[in-house]
Every structure is written in C-alpha cells, then in structure tokens.
N, CA, C and O atoms as a GROMACS GRO file, in nm:
protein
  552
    1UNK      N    1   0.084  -0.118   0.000
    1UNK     CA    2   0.000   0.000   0.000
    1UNK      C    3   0.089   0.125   0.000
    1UNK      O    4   0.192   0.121   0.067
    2UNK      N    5   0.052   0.258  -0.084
    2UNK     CA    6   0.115   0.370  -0.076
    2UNK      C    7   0.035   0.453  -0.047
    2UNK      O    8  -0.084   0.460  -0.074
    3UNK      N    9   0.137   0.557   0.044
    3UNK     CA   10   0.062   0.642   0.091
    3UNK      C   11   0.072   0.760   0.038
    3UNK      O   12   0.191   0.787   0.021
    4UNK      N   13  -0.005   0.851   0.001
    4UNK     CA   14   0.000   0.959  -0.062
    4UNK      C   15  -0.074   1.064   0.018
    4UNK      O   16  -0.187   1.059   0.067
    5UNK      N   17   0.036   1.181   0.020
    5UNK     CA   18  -0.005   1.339   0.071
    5UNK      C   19  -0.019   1.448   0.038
    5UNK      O   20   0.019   1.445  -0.079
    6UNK      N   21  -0.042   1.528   0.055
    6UNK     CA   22  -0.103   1.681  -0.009
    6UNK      C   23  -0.054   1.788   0.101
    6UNK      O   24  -0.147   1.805   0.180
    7UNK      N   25   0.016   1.837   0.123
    7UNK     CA   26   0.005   1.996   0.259
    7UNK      C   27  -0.011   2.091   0.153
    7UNK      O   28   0.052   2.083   0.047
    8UNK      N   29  -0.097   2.183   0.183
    8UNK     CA   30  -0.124   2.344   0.109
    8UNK      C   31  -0.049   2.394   0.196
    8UNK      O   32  -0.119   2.395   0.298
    9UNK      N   33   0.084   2.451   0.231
    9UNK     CA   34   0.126   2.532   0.364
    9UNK      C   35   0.124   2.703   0.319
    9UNK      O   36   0.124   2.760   0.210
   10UNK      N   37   0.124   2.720   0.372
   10UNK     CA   38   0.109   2.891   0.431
   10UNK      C   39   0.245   2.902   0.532
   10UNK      O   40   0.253   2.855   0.646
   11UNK      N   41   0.358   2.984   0.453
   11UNK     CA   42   0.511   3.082   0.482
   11UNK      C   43   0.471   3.186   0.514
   11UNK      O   44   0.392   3.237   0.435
   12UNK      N   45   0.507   3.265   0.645
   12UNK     CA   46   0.568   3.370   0.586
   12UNK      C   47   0.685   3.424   0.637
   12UNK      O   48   0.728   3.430   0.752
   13UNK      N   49   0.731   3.463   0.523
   13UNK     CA   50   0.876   3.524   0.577
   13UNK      C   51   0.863   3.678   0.627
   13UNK      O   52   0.791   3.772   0.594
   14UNK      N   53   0.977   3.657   0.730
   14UNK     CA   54   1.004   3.812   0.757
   14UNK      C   55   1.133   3.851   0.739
   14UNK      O   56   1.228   3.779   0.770
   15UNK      N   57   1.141   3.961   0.692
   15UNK     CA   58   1.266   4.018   0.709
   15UNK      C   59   1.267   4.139   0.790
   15UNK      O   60   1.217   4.234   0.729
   16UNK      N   61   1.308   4.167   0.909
   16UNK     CA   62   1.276   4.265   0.943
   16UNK      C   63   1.397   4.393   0.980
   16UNK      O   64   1.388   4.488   1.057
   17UNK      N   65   1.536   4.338   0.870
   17UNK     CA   66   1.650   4.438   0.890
   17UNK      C   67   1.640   4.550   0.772
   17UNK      O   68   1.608   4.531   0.654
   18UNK      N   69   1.672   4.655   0.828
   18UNK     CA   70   1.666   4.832   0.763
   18UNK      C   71   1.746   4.809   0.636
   18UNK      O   72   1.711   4.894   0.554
   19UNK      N   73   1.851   4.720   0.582
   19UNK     CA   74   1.961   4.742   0.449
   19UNK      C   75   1.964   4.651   0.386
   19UNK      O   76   2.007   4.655   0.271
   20UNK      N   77   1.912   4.521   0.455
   20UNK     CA   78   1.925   4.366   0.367
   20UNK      C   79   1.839   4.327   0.292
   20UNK      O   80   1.722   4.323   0.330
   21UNK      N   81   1.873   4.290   0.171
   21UNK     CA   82   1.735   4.254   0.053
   21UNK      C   83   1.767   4.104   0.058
   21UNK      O   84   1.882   4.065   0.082
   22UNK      N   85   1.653   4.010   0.032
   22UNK     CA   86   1.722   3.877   0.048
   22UNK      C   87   1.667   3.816  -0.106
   22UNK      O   88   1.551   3.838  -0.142
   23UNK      N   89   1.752   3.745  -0.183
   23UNK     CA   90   1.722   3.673  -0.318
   23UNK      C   91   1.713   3.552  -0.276
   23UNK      O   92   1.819   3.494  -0.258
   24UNK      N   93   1.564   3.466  -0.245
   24UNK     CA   94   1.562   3.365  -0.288
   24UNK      C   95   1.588   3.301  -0.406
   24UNK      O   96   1.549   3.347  -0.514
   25UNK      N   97   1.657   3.186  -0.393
   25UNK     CA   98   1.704   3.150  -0.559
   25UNK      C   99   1.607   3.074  -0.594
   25UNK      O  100   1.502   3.046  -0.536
   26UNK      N  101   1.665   3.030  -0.731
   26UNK     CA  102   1.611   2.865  -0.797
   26UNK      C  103   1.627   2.747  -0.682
   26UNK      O  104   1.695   2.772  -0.583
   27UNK      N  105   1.563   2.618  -0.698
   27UNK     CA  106   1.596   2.515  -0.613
   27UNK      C  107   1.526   2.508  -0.474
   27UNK      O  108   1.491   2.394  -0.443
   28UNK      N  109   1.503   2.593  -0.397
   28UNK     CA  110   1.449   2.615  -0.287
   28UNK      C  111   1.369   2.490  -0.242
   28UNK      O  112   1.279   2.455  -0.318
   29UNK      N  113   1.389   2.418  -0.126
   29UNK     CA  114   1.255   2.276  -0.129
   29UNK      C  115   1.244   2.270   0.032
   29UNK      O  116   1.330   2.289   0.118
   30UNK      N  117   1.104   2.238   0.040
   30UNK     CA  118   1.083   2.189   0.132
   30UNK      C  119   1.000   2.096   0.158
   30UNK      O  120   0.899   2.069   0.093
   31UNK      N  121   1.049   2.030   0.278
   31UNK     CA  122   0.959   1.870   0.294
   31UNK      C  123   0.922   1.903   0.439
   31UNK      O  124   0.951   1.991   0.520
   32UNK      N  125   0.825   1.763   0.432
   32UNK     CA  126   0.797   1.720   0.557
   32UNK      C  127   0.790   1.582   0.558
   32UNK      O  128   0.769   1.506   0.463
   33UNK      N  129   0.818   1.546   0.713
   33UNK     CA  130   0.926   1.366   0.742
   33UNK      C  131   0.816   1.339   0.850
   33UNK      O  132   0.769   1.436   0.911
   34UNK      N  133   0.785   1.243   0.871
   34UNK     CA  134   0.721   1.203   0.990
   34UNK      C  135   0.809   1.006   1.018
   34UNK      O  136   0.820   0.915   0.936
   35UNK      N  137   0.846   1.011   1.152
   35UNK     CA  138   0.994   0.914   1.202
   35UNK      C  139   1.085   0.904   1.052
   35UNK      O  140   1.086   0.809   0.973
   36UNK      N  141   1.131   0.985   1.046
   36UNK     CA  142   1.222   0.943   0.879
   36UNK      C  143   1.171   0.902   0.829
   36UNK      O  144   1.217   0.794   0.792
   37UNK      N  145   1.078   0.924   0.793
   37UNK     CA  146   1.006   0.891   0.627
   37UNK      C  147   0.949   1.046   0.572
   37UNK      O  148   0.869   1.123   0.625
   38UNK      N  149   1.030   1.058   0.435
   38UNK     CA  150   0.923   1.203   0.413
   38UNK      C  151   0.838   1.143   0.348
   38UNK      O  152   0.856   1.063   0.256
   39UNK      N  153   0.734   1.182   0.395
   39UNK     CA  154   0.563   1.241   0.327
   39UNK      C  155   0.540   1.309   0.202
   39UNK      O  156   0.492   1.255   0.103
   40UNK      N  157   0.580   1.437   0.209
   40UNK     CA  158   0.565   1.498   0.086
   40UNK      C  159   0.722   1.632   0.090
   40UNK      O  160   0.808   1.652   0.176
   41UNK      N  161   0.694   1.702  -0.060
   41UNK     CA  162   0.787   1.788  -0.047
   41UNK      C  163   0.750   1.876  -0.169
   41UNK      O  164   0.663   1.822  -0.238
   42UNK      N  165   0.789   1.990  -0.212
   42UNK     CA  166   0.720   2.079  -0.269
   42UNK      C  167   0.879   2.179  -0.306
   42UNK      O  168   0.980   2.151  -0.241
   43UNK      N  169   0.885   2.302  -0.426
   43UNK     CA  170   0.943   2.381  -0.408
   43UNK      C  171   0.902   2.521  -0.354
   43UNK      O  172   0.783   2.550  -0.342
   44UNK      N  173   1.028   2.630  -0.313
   44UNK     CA  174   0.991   2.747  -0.263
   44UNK      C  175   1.002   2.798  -0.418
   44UNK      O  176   1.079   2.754  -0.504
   45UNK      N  177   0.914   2.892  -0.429
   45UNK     CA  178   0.916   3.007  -0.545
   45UNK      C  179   1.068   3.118  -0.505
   45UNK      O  180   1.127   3.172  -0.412
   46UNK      N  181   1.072   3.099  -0.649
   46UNK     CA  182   1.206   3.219  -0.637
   46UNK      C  183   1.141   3.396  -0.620
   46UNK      O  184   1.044   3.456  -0.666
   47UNK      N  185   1.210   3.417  -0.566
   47UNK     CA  186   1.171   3.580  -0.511
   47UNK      C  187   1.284   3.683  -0.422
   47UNK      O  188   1.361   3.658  -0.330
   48UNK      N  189   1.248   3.824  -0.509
   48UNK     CA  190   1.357   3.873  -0.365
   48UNK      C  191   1.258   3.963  -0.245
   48UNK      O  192   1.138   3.991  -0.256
   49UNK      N  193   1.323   3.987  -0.163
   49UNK     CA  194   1.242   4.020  -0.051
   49UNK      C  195   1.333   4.128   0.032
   49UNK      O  196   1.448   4.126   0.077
   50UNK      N  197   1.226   4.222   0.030
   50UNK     CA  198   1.346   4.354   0.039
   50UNK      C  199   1.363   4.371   0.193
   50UNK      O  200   1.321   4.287   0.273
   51UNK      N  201   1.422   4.474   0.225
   51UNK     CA  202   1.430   4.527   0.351
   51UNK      C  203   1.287   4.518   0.434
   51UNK      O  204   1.184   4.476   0.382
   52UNK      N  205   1.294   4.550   0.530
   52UNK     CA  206   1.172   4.554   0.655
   52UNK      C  207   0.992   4.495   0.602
   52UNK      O  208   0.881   4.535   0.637
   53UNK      N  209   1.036   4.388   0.506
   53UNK     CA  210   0.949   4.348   0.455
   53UNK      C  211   0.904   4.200   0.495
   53UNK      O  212   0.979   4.107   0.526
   54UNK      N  213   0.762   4.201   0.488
   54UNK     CA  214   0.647   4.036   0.524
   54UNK      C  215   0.599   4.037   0.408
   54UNK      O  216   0.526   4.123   0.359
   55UNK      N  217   0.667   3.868   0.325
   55UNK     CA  218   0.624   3.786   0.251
   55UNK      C  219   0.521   3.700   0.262
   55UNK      O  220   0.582   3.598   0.292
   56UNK      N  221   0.422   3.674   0.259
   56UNK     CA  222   0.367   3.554   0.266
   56UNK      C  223   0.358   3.435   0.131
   56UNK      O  224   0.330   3.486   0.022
   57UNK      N  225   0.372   3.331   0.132
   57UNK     CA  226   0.390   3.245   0.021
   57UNK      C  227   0.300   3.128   0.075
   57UNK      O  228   0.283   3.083   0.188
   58UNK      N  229   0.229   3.085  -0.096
   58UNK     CA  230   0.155   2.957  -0.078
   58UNK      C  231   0.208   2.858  -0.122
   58UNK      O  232   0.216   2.857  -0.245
   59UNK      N  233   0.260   2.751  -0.058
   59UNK     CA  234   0.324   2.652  -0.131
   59UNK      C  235   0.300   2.492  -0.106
   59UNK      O  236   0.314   2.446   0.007
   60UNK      N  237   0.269   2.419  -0.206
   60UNK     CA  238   0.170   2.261  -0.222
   60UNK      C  239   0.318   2.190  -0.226
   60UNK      O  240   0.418   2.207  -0.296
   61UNK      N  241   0.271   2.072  -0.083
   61UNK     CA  242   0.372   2.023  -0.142
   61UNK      C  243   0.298   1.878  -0.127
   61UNK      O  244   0.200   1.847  -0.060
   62UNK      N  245   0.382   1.800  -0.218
   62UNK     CA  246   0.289   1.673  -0.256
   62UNK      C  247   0.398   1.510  -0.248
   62UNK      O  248   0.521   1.504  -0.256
   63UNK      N  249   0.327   1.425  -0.235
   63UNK     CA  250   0.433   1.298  -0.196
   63UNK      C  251   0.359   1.173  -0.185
   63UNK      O  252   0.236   1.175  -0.179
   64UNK      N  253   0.418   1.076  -0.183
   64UNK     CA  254   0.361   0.930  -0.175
   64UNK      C  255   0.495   0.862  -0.091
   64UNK      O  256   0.605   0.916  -0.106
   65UNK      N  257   0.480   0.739  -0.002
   65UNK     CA  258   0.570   0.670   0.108
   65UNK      C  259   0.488   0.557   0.058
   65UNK      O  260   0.367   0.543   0.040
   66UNK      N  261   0.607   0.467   0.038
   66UNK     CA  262   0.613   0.324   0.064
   66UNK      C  263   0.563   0.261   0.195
   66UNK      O  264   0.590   0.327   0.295
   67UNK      N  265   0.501   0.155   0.213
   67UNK     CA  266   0.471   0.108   0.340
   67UNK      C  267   0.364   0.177   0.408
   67UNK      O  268   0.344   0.201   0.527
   68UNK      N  269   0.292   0.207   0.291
   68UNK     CA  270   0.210   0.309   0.313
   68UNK      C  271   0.123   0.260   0.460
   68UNK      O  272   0.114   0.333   0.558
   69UNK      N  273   0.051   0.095   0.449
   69UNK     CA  274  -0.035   0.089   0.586
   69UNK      C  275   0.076   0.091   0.720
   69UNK      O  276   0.017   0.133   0.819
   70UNK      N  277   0.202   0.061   0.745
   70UNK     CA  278   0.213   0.035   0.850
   70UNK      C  279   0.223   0.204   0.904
   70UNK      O  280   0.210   0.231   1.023
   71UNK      N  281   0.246   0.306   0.802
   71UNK     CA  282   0.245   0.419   0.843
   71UNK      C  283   0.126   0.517   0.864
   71UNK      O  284   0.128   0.609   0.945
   72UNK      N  285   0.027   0.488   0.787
   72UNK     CA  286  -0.082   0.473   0.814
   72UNK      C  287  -0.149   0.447   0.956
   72UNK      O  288  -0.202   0.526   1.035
   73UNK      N  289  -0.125   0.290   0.962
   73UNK     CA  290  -0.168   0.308   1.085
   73UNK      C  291  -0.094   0.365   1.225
   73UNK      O  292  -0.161   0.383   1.327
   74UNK      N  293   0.033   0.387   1.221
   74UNK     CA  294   0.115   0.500   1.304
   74UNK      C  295   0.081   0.643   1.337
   74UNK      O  296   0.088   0.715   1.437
   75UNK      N  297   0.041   0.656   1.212
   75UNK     CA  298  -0.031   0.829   1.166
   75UNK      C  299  -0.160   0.773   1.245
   75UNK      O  300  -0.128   0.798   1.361
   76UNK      N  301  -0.314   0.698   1.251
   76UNK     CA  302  -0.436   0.688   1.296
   76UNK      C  303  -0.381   0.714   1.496
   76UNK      O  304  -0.440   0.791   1.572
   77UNK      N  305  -0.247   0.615   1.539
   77UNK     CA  306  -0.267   0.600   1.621
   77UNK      C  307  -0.237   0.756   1.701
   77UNK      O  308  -0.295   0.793   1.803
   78UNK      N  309  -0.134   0.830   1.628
   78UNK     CA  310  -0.096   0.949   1.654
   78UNK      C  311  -0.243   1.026   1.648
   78UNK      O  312  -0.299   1.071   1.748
   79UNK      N  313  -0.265   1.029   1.589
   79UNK     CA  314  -0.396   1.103   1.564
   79UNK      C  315  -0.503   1.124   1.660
   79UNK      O  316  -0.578   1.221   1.649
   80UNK      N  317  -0.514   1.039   1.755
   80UNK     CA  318  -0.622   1.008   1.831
   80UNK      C  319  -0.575   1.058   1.943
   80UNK      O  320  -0.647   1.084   2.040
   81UNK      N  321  -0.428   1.077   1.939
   81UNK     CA  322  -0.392   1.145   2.104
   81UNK      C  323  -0.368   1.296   2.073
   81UNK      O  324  -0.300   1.368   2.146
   82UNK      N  325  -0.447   1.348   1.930
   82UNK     CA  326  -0.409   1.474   1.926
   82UNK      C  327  -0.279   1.580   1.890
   82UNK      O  328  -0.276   1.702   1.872
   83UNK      N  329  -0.146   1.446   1.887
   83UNK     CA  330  -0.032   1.539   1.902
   83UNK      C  331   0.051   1.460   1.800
   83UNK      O  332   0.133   1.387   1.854
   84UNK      N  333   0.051   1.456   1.673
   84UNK     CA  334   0.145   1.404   1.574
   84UNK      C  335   0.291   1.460   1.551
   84UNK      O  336   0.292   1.581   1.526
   85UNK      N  337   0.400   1.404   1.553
   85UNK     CA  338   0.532   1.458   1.534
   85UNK      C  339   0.559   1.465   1.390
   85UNK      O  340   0.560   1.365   1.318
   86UNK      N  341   0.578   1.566   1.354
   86UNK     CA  342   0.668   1.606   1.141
   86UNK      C  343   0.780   1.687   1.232
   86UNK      O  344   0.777   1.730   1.347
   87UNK      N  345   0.875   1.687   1.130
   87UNK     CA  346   0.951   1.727   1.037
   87UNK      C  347   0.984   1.815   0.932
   87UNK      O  348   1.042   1.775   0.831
   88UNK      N  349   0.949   1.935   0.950
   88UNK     CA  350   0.932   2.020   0.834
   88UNK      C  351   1.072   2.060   0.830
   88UNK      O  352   1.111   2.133   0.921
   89UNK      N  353   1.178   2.014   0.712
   89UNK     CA  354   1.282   2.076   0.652
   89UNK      C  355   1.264   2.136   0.512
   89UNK      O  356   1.192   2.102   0.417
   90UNK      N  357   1.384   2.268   0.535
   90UNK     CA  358   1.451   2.361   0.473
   90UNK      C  359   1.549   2.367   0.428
   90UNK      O  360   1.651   2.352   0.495
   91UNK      N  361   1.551   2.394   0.283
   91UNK     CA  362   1.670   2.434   0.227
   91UNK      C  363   1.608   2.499   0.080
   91UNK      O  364   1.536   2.469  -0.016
   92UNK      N  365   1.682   2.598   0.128
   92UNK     CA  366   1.678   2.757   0.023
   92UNK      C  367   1.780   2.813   0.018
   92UNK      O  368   1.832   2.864   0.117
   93UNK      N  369   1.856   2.816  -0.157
   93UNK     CA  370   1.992   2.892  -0.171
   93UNK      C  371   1.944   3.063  -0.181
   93UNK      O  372   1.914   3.089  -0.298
   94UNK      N  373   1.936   3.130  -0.128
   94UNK     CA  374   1.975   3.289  -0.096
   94UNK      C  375   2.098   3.292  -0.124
   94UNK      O  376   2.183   3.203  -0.134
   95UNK      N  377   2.102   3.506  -0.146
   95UNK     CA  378   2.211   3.528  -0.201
   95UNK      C  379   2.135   3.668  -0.105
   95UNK      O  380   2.012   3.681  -0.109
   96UNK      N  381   2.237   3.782  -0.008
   96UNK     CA  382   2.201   3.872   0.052
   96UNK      C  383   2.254   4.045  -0.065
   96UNK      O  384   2.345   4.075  -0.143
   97UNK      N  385   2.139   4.106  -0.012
   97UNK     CA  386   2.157   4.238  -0.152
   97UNK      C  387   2.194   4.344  -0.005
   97UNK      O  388   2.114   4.354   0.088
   98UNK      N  389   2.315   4.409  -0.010
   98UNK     CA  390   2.354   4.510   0.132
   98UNK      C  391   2.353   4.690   0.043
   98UNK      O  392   2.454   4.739  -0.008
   99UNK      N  393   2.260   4.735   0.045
   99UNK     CA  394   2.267   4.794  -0.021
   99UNK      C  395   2.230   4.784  -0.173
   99UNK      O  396   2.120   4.744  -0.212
  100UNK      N  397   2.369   4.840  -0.282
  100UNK     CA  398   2.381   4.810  -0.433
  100UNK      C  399   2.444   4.660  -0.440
  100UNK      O  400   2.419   4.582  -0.532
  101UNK      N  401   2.529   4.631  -0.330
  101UNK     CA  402   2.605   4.527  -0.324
  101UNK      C  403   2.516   4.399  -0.314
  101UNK      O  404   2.452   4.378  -0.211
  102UNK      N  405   2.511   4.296  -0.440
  102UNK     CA  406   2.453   4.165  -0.439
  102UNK      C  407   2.554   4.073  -0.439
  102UNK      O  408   2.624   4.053  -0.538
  103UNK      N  409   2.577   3.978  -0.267
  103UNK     CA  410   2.700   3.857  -0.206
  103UNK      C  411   2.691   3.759  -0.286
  103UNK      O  412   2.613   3.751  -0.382
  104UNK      N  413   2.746   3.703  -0.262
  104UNK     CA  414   2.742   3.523  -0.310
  104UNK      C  415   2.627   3.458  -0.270
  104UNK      O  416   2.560   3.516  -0.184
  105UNK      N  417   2.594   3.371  -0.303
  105UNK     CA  418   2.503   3.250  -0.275
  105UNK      C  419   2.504   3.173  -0.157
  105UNK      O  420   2.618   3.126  -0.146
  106UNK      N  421   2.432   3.138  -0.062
  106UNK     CA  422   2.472   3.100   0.076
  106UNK      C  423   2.308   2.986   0.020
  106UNK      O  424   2.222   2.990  -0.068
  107UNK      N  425   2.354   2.885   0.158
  107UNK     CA  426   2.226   2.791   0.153
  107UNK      C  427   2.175   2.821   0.333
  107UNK      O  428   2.244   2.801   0.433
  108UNK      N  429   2.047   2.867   0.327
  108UNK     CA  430   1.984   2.832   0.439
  108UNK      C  431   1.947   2.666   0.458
  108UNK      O  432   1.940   2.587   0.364
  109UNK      N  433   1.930   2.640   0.575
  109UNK     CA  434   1.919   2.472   0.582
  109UNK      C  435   1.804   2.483   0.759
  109UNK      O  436   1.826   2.565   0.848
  110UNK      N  437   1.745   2.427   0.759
  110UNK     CA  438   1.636   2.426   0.866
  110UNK      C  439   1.569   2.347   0.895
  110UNK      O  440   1.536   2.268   0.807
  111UNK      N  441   1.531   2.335   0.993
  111UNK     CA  442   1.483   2.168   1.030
  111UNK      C  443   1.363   2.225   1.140
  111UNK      O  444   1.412   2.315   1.208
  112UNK      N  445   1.250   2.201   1.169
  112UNK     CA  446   1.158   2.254   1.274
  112UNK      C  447   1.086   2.107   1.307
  112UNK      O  448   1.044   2.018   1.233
  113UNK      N  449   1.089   2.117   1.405
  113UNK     CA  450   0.991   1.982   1.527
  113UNK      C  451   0.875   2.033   1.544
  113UNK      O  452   0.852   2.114   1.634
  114UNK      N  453   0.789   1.993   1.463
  114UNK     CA  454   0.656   2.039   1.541
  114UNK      C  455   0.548   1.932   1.558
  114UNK      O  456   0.569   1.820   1.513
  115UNK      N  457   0.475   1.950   1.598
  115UNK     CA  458   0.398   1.881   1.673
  115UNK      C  459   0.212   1.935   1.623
  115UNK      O  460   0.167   2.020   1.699
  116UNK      N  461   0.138   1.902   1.536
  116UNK     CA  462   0.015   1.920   1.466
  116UNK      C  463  -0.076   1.849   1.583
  116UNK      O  464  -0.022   1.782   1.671
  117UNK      N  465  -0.244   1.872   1.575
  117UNK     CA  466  -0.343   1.832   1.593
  117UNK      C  467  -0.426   1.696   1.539
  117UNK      O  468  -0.499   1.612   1.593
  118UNK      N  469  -0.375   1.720   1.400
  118UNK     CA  470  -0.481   1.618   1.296
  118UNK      C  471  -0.406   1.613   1.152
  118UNK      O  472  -0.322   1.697   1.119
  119UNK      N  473  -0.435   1.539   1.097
  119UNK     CA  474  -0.377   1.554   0.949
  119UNK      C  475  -0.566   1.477   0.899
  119UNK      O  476  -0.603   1.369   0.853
  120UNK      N  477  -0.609   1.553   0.924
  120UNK     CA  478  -0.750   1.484   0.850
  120UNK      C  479  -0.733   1.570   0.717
  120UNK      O  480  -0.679   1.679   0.707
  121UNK      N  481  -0.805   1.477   0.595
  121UNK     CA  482  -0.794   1.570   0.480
  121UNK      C  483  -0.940   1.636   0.504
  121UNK      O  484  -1.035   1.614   0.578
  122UNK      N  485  -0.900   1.751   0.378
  122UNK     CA  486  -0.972   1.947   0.411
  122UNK      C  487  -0.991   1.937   0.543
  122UNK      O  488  -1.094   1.904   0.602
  123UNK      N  489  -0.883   1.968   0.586
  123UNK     CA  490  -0.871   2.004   0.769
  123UNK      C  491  -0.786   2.125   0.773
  123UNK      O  492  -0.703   2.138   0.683
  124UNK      N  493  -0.796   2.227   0.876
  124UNK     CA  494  -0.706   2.328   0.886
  124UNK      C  495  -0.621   2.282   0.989
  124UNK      O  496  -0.670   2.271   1.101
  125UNK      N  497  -0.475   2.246   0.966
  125UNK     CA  498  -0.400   2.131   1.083
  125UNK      C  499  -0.355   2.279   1.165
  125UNK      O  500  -0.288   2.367   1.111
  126UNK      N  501  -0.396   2.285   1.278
  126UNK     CA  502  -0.335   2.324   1.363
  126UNK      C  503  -0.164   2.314   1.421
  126UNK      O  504  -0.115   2.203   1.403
  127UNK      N  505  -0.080   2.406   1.478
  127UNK     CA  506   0.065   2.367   1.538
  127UNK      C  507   0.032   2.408   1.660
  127UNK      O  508  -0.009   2.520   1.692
  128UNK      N  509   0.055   2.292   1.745
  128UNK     CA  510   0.032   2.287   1.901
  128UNK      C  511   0.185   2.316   1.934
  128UNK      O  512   0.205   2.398   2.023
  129UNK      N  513   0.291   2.260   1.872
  129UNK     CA  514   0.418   2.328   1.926
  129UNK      C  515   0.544   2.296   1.844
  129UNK      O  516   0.554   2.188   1.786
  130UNK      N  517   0.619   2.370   1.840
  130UNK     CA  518   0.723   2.411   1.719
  130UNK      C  519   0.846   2.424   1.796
  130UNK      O  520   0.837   2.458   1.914
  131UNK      N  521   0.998   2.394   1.724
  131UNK     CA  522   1.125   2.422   1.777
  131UNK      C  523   1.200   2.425   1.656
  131UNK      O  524   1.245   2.325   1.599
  132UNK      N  525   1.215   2.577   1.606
  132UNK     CA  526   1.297   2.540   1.497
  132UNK      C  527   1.442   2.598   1.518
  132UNK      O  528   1.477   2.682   1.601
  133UNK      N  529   1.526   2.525   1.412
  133UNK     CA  530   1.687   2.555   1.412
  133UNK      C  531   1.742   2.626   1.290
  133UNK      O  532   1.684   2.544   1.220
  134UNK      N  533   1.798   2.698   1.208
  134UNK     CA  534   1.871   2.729   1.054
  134UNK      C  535   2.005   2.735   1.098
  134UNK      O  536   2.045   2.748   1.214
  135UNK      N  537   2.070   2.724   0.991
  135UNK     CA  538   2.200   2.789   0.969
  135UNK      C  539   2.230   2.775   0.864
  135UNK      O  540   2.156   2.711   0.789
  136UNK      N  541   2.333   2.824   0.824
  136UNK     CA  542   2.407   2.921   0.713
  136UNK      C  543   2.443   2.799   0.671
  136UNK      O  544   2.445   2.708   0.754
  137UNK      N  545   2.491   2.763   0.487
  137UNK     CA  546   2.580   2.677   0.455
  137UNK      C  547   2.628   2.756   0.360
  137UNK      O  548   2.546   2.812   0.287
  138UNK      N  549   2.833   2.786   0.332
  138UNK     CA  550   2.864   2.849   0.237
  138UNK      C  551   2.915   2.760   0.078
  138UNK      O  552   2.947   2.825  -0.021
   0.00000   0.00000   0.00000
C-alpha cells in the first residue's frame, strides 16, 4: 500500500533588517518527514524580498511513502492522542543584496519539530508546538 499526501502550507517570511534585501534562488525545497520517512515535499518560489518586509507564500507540497499501511496506521494511532510529530525541513539557496552590493550565494538549511493536531484531509491542521533551528551553509 502507498501512501499519498497533499500539505497546502502557508510561509511567511520576515525580514525585518533596515539594508538587507534577500534573493531567494532557484531550487528552494521543502519537505515534511514524519519518524524518517518524508511524506511529501514541494518547491519554494524564487523571489527577492526587500528590507523591513512580510512575505507571505503559498506553497503545495505533494508525496507518496512506501509502506504506506504500517504508516498509516502509526499516523491513525498518533492522531487520536491529538499530538502528531513532522519534520518540516529547509533548504533555500539565498544570495544577501547590502545595499547596491549583491553577495554570493549561501544555503539556508532548517529543520523545525513540530507537533500538529490532525492531518485529517480538508482540515485546517493546527501547530500545538514548534522548535525550529537554521544555519548558514557556504
């Protein structure tokens, strides 16, 4: 059996420094893993994003997992206590604009623990609790 997923997610970015423009590049992806297995994964749209500025972005990301029932039924049992564990990783090559001056290419990389309500389909999944990490890759 395979399992197949859908997230519509809702980003938004902030930038909230006075001189930095940020170029999202090409490539940009993000997934989501539930115990090491990803689920689905989707790309970020390329965009730049200026100084003291809120982006919001819609982005589908879509997937199918092998072993689909035993995860399946992992996902039902999670489900019923309300508090499911994903995985939502990041990675987006940016390039920072300081001024006229446009840097090199850097990779953001990000990983967030969170913790949802439901994954029922047409459900609005709630985040009961989140811990996320980035850093820089040159």
């Amino acid at each position: 059996m395979t399992l197949y997923a859908r997230f519509d997610v809702k980003i938004t970015a902030n930038n909230p420094n006075k001189k930095i423009g940020i170029y999202y590049e090409k490539g940009g992806r993000l997934s989501v893993w539930y115990t090491n297995t990803k689920l689905c994964e989707g790309s970020l749209p390329k965009f730049y994003q200026g100084h003291q500025n809120i982006t919001k972005l819609d982005v589908v990301l879509t997937g199918q997992a092998e072993s689909g029932s035993t995860l399946m039924s992992a996902l039902q049992q999670q489900q019923q206590t309300g508090q499911i564990p994903l995985d939502l990783k990041v990675h987006a090559p940016v390039a920072v604009k300081l001024g006229k001056l446009k840097m090199r290419k850097v990779k953001i990389l990000g990983e967030c623990k969170l913790t949802v309500d439901s994954l029922s389909a047409n459900n609005i999944i709630s985040i009961k609790a989140s811990n996320c990490k980035f850093r820089l890759k040159l």
